[in-house]
N, C-alpha and C positions, 0 to 999 in steps of 0.2 A: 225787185218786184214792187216792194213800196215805192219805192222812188219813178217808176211807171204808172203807176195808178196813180199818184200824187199828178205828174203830168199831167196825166187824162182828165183830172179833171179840172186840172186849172185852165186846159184851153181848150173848155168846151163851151163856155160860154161865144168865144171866138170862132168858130170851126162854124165853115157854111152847112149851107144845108144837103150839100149834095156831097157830103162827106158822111163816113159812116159813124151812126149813133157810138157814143161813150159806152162802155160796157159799166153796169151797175156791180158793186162789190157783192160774192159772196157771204153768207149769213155766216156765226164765226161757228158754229157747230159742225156747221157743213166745211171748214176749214179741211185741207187735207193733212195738216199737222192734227188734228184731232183724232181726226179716225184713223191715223196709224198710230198715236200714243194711246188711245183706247183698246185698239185692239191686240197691240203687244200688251197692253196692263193686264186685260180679262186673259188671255191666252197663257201668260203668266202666272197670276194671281192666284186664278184659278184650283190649277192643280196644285202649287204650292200651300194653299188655303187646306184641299181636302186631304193633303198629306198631312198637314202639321196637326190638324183635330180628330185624323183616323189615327194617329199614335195612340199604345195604350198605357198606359198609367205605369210608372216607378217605381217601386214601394222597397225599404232601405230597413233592415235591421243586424244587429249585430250584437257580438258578445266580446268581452274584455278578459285576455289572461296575464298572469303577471307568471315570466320567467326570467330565470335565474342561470349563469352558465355555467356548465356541466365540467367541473374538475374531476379531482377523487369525488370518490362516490361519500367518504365520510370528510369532503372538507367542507368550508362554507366557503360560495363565492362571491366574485366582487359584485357592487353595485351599479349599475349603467352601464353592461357591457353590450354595446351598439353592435359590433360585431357578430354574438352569438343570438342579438335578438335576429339580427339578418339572418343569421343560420337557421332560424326556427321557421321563421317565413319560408326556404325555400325547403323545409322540411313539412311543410301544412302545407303548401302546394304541389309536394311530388304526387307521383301519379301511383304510388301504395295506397297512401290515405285516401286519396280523392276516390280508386278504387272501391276503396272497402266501404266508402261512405257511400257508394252506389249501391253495392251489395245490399248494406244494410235499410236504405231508403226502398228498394224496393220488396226485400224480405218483411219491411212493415214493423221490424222490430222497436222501435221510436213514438208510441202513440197507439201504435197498432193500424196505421193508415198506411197503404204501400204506394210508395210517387214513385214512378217509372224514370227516372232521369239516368244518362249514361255518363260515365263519367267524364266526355266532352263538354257536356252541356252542363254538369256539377261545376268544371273546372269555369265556364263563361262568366256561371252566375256569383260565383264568392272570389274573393280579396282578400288579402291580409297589410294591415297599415301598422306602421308603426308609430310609437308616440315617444316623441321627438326625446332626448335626454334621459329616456327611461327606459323601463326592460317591460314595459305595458307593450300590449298587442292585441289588436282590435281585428277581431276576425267576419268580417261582413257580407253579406249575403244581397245580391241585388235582383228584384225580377218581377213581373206582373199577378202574379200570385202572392197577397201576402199572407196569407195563413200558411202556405207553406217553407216561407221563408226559415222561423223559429226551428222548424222540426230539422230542416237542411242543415243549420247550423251548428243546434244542439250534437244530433249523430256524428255533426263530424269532429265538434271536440270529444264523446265518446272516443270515436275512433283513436283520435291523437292521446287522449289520455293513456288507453288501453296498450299502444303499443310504446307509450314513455312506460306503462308501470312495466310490462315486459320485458326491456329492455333495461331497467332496474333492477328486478328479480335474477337476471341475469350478470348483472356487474357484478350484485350482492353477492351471490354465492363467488364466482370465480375471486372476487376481490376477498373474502373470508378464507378461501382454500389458500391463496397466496399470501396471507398471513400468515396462517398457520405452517404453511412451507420455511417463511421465511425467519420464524421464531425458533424451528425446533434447527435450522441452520446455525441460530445465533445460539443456541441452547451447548449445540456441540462444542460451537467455537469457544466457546464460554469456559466451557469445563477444561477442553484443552490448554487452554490460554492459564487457567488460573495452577493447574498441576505444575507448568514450567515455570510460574514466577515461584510457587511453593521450594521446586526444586533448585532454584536458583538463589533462593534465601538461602537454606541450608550451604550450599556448597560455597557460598561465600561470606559466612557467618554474620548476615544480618536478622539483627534480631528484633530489629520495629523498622514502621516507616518512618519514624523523625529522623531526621539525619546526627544529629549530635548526641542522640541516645546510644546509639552503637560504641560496640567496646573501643575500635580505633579511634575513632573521631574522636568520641570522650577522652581517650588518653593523651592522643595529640593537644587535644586542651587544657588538659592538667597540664601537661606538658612546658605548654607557653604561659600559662600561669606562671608556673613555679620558676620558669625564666625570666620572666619579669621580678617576680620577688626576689630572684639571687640578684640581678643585674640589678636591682635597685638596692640589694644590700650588699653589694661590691661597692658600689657609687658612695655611699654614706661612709663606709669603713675606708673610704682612701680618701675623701676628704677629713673624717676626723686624723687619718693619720696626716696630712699635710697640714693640717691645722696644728699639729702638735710640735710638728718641725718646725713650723716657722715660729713658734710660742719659745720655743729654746734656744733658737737664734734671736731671736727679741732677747734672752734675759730673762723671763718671763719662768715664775715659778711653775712648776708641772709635777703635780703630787698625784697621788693618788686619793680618793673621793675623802677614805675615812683617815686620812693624816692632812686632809686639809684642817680641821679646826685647832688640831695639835701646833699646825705649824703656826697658825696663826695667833695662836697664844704665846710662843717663844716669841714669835717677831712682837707684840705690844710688849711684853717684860722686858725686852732688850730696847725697845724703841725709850721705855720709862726709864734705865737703867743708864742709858745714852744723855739723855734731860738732866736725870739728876747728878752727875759726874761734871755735866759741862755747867752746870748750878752753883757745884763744890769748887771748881777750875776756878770760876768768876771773883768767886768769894773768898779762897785761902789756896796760898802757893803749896806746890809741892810740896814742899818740904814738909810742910804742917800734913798733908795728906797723909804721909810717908808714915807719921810718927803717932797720927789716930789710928789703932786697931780696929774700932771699927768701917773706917772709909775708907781703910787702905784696901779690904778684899773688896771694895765695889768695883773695881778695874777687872778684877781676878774674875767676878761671876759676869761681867759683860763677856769676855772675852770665850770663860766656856759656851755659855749661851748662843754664840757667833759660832761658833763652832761645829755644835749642835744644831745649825739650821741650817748650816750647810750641810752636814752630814747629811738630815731628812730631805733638804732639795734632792741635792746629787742621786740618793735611791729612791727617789718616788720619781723622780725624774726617769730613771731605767726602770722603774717599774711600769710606768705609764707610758710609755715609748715599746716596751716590750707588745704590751697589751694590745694595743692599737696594732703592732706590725703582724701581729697572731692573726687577732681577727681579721683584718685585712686580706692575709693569707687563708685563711679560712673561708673567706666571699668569694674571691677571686676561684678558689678548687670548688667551691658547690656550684657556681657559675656553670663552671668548664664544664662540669660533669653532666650537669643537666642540661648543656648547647649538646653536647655529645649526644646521651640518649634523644633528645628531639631531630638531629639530624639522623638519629639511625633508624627513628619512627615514621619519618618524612615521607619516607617511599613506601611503606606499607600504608600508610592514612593515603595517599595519594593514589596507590593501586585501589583502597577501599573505595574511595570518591567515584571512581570509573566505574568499578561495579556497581554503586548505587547508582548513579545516570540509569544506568543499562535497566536497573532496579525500575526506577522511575519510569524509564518506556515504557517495559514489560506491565507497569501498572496502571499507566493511560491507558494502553489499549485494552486492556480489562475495564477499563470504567471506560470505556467509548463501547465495546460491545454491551456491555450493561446495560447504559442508558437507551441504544439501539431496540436492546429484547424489553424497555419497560415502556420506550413508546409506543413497541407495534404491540403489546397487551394491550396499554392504552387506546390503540385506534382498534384494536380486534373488540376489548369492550366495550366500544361506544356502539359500532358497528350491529354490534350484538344488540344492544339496550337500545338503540335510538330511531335505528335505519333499516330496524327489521320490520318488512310489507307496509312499510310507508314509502314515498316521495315527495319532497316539501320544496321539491323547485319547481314544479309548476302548481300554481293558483288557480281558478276560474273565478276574477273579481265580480262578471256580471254574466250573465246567461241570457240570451237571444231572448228574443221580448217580440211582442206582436204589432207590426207598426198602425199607427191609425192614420196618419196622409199619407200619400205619395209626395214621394223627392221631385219628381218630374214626371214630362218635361214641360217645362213651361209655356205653356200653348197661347198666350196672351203674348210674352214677348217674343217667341217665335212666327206669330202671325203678324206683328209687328214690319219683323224683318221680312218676310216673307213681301208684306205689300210694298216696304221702302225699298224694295230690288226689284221688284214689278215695276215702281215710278221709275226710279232710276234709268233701267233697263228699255224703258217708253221711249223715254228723252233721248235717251242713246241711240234709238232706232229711228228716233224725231230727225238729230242732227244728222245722222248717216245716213238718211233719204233725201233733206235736203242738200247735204255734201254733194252727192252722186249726180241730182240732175239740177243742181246751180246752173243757168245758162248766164250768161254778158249781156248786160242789162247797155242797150243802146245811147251810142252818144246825147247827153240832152239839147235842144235844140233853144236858140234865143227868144223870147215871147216876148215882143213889142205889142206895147200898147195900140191897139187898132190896127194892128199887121196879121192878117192871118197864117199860118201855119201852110206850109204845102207839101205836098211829097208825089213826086214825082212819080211813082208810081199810080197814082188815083186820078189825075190829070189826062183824059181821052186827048190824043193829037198833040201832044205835047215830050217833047223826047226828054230823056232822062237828065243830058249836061243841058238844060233850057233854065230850068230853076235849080238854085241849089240851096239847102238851108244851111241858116245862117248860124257855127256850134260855137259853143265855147269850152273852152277849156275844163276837164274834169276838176274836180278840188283833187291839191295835192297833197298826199302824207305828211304829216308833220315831221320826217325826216327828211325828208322831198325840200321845206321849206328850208329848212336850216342850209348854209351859205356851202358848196362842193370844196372837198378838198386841193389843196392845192401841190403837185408834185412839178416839182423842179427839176431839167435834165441833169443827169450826170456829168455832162461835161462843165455845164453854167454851173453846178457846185465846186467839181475840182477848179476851176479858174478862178473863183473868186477865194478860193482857202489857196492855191499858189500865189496869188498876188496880192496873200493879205501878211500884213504883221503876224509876229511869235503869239502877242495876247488875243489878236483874231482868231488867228488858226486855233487856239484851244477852247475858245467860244466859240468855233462853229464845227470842233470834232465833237466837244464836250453835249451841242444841240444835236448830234448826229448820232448822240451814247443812250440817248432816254430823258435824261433831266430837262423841267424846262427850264424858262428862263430866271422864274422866282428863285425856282432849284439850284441855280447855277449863283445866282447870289447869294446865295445861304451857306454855301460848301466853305469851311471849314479846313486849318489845316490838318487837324485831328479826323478829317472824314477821307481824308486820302490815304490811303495802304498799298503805295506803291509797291512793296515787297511782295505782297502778295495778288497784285492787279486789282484790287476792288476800291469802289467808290461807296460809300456809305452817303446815302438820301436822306433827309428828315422833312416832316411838316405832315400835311394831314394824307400823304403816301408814303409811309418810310420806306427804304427798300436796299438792298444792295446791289450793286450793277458793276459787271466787269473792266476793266479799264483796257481800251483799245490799245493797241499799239501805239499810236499815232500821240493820242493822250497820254499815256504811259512817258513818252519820250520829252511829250513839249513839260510837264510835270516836272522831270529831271533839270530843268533851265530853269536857271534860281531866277534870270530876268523877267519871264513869262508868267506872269500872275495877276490875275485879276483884282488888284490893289489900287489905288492911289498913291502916290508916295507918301500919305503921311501915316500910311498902311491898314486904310479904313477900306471896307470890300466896298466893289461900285457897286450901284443900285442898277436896277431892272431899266431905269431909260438909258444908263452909262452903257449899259452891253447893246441898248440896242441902238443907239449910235455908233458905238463901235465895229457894228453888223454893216450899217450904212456906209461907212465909212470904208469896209472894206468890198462892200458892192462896187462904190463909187471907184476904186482904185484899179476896179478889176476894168475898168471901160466896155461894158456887156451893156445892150442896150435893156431898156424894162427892169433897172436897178430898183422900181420902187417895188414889185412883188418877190425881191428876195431879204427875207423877212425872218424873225427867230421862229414864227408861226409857221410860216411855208417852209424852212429847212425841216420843224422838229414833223410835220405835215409829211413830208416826202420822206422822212428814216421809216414813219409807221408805213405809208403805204408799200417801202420798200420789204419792210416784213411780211407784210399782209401778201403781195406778188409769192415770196415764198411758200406760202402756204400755211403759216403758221394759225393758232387757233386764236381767234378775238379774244375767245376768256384770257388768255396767256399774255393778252398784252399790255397788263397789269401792271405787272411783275418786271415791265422793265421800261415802260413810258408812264407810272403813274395811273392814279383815278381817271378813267376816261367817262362823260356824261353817255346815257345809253344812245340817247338820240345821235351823239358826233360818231360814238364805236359802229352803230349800224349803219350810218355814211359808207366805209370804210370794205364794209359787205363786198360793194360791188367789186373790187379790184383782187377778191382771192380769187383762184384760180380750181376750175371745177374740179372734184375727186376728195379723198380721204385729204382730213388736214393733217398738219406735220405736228411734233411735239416742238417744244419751246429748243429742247436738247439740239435737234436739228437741225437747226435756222443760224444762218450765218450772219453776226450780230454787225462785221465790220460793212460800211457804207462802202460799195467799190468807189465812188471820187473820190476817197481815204485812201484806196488801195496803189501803193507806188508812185504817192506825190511827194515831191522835194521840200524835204523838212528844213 
């Protein structure tokens, strides 16, 4: 429409006169986009405007309780139990309390004012929130009235208190009667329990609880004492006797204690008697000895003296040999005797032992009911003392308060919204009126300088093919502009990849796979995974892409690689002479438009024929610019597109040529 009236007036100064006048523009008020985005705005606006400031007012108060969850009735519980605060919430919102809180709101008992509310309308207007990590619970009340929010709220923690204390009063007692059931149970067992171990002492003559107190046990201890002491006076008494033997096979004098100092005096007078004889020897011969009375008896009293000490060996010797084989014998029978009674004790101390085990049960289980009957006193007195007509698990931290603003609704940023969905809404019915009656704004016509305009139509006598104006060409899309693709038949590809080389043919399957031509110089023997068919991409599209058949096989041919021999990869003009080269071989006439461009040109459009989706052709020919992917448009094929999954990747010229 611009673009018409721009006409009109550029070639009005040109236009005779017997042409009809130029039409003057409309004023922009009187625009026809105006007064349909005006009158959707107010048709809008409007009632959204008297909606949002006819709201009435919010008003938000509340009260805070702290509880605690509910074990035994005499135990204490844990702290933060999230859990039982949830339980309390859907226990302040069942429909008993909510109930009674109706009851009581309009019985008037709370203030003495009676609010009419049912308990639908109780249940709309209050909440229960919980405060996050704690056993806090905020109980709130929302509604247009706030004077009687406080009263709403107040009655209905009454209520929930009233039927906790209830409900308390209730535990209290059955939980008291079930103590006291369960004490005078422990009470009996108790008495029983302790009669049978009484009568089990007796019949097995234990006479304390220590173990080694009792008459057996004690005796068997004596017992082993006194066998030690004999067995370690056996041991002494046969070593002194072995000592004594071997003292008399030495030679070795062995008296008895009190004829050792005796003998020891005969052995120096004879030792003296021996000196002074071999004194007399030295000094005067015999003969002289013989004839002094008194040297001559010196021989005579050594020799009694010898005599004499043998005598006292020889019987101290059987005195003290006797001695020793006595006691000995003496160690060895008190030994015996007291192995004897200890084995004959063995098996009464060992029957004793059994019985005291049994002893021992019998008397754990008396001190397990004991303790049993002293902690349910323990929990019946506290019960008693602590828990009577109180409840100390629920709190009231804060009590309903009277609010002074309203929470909402916010009528500034609602009227806000309200107008920017009126404009919006304008625009919207701007564009989809223009939409609807767009009409095709006529070809423009060429305006030569001092040439006027004709139309064939406004010319009396003058027939329609007489004149004809002179058009030009519309401006074309910037897609338009950019250079058409180029698709290459399927036969001109298989003939020039049959009559090209092993390293052609892999340059022109490998341009047939996705990569281009950068691409294909870059590859990598690390980016081939023949095993498992894929080709690994890098640079600013990485990508992974299947390896054909065709590729797959020329791959396997250690000769066919896009190398040099001094095993440096050819550059980007090396492959595309190489491309020419096997253009040139194939003898097809128009060898200069088959190009690495016009092959990798003809695999995309042969996908696009498919049906595949443009966004998807990413993912296996690289970044494509939007301007060349929208090219590409014209050549799919009308109806739903295909998935990438569906599209058959191998080029048919690939399909059944001689490798």
């Amino acid at each position: 429409m611009h673009n018409q009236f721009s006409r009109e007036i550029a070639t009005t100064a040109n236009t005779p006169h017997w042409l009809p006048p130029v039409r003057e523009p409309e004023p922009w008020y009187k625009s026809r986009r105006i007064v349909i985005f005006v009158a959707v705005f107010l048709v809008c606006a409007l009632p959204a405007l008297i909606y949002v400031f006819n709201r009435p007012a919010v008003y938000l108060s509340y009260a805070t309780l702290l509880t605690v969850a509910k074990t035994a009735i005499d135990q204490s519980s844990n702290d933060a139990d999230i859990q039982h605060v949830a339980i309390q919430k859907q226990i302040l919102l069942g429909a008993e309390l909510l109930a009674e809180t109706s009851r009581r709101l309009k019985s008037g008992s709370h203030g003495g004012v009676s609010i009419d509310l049912n308990p639908d309308a109780v249940r709309q207007m209050l909440d229960v929130r919980t405060v996050a990590e704690t056993n806090l619970v905020e109980m709130a009340a929302e509604g247009p009235d706030p004077k009687m929010l406080p009263a709403l709220i107040n009655t209905w923690i009454d209520v929930y208190l009233d039927a906790r204390a209830r409900e308390v009063s209730r535990l209290l007692g059955d939980t008291t009667q079930i103590l006291h059931s369960e004490l005078d149970s422990l009470s009996e067992k108790i008495t029983i329990k302790r009669a049978e171990l009484e009568r089990f002492r007796r019949h097995n003559d234990i006479a304390s609880i220590e173990r080694e107190e009792n008459e057996a046990l004690a005796r068997l201890k004596g017992l082993n004492e006194s066998l030690n002491v004999a067995s370690e006076e056996e041991v002494k008494a046969k070593a002194r006797l072995d000592a004594i033997n071997k003292a008399i096979a030495r030679g070795q004098a062995v008296v008895p204690q009190e004829d050792t100092r005796t003998l020891s005096l005969l052995e120096s007078r004879a030792q003296e008697l021996r000196e002074e004889l071999g004194d007399l020897n030295r000094r005067y011969t015999q003969e002289f000895l013989n004839l002094s009375p008194t040297l001559k008896v010196i021989p005579e009293q050594l020799a009694l003296l010898e005599a004499e000490i043998k005598r006292m060996r020889q019987q101290g010797q059987a005195v003290v040999l006797s001695d020793a084989e006595q006691e000995y014998a003496a160690a060895r029978q008190a030994a015996r005797e007291i192995r004897a009674q200890l084995d004959a004790h063995k098996a009464k101390a060992s029957e004793f032992s059994s019985r005291f085990v049994e002893h021992e049960a019998l008397r754990n289980d008396l001190e397990g009911l004991e303790s049993l009957y002293r902690e349910g006193q323990g929990r019946l007195a506290q019960i008693e003392a602590r828990y009577s007509g109180k409840y100390p698990q629920v709190d009231v931290i804060e009590r309903a308060f009277l609010p002074g603003a309203p929470i909402g609704p916010n009528y500034w940023r609602d009227a806000l919204i309200a107008v920017a969905g009126s404009m919006l809404f304008g625009l919207f019915c701007v564009w989809l009126s223009e939409f609807l009656t767009r009409k095709t704004s006529p070809e423009p016509t060429v305006n030569l300088a001092g040439v006027p305009l004709y139309e064939p139509d406004l010319l009396p006598g003058v027939r329609g093919n007489a004149l004809k104006p002179v058009t030009i060409l519309p401006h074309q899309h910037a897609v338009l502009d950019s250079p058409q693709p180029i698709e290459l038949p399927v036969e001109t590809v298989g003939a020039v990849f049959n009559s090209a080389g092993s390293r052609e043919k892999l340059l022109i399957a490998l341009l047939l796979s996705g990569p281009s031509l950068e691409e294909i110089a870059a590859i990598g023997r690390l980016d081939i995974d023949t095993g498992n068919g894929k080709l690994i991409i890098h640079g600013i599209s990485p990508r992974t892409l299947p390896i054909s058949p065709v590729a797959q096989s020329l791959f396997a041919n250690p000769a066919c690689q896009l190398i040099t021999p001094s095993g440096e990869p050819l550059t980007s003009a090396d492959l595309n002479a190489l491309l020419a080269c096997a253009a040139h071989d194939a003898g097809l006439s128009g060898t200069d438009e088959i190009t690495a461009d016009a092959l990798r040109q003809t695999y995309i459009i042969y996908l696009v024929k498919q049906g595949i989706r443009l966004a998807e052709l990413e993912s296996i020919m690289g970044y494509l610019p939007p301007t060349e992917l929208s090219a590409y448009a014209a050549y799919s094929p009308p109806g739903q597109k295909r998935p990438l999954e569906e599209i058959n990747l191998l080029y048919p010229g690939l399909q059944g040529v001689a490798l």
